[in-house]
C-alpha positions in Angstrom: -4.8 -5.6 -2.5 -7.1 -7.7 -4.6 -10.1 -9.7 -2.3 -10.6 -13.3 -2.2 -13.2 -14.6 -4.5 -15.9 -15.8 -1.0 -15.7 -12.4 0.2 -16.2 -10.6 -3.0 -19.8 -12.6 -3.4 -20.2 -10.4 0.1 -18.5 -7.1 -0.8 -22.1 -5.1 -1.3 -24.0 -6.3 1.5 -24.7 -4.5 4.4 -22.1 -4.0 6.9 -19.8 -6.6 5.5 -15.7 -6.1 6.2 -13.2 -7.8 4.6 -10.7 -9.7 7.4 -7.4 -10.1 6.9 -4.2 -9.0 8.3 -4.1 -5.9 6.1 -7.2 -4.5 7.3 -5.7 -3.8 10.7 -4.9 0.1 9.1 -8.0 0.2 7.2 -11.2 1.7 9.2 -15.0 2.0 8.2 -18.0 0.4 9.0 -18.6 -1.3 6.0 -21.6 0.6 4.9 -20.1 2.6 1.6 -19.8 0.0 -0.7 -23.6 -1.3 0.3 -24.7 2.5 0.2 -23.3 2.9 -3.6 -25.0 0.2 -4.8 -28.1 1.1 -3.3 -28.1 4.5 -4.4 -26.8 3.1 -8.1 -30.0 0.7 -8.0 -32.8 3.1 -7.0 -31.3 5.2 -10.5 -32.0 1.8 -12.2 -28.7 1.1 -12.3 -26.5 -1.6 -11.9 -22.7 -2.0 -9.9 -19.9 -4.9 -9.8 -17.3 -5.8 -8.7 -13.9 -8.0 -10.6 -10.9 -8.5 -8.6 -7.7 -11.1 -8.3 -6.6 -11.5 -4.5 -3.2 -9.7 -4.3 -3.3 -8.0 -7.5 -5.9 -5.5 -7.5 -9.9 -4.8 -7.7 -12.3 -3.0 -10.6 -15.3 -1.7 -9.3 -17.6 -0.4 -12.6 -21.1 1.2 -12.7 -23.4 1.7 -15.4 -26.7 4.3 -14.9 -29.2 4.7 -17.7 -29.8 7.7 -19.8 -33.1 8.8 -19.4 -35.1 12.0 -20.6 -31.7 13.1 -22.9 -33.8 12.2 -26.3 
């Protein structure tokens, strides 16, 4: 579905949902996306997010290799 560039600045905080007349079907309490990057941060880690409204949406992670020398 792609999400509008205001609501992607959003996407990772805390209970945030996406409106719109799609989202009718879609059910959560807008906790997972806030809950990944929490997790992903305390690994010192980083998340984002790139996405073109009506198109589609790339969510990419990155953690950093540690104690593997």
């Amino acid at each position: 579905m792609g999400i509008k560039p205001d609501d992607l600045l959003r996407i990772f905080d805390r209970y945030y949902r996406v409106e719109g007349s799609q989202m009718f079907s879609i059910s959560g309490f807008g906790i997972g996306l806030y809950l990944c990057r929490e997790i992903i941060q305390r690994h010192m880690g980083e998340i984002s997010a790139k996405s073109v409204f009506g198109s589609g949406s790339t969510f990419t992670f990155s953690l950093p290799l540690i104690g593997l020398e």
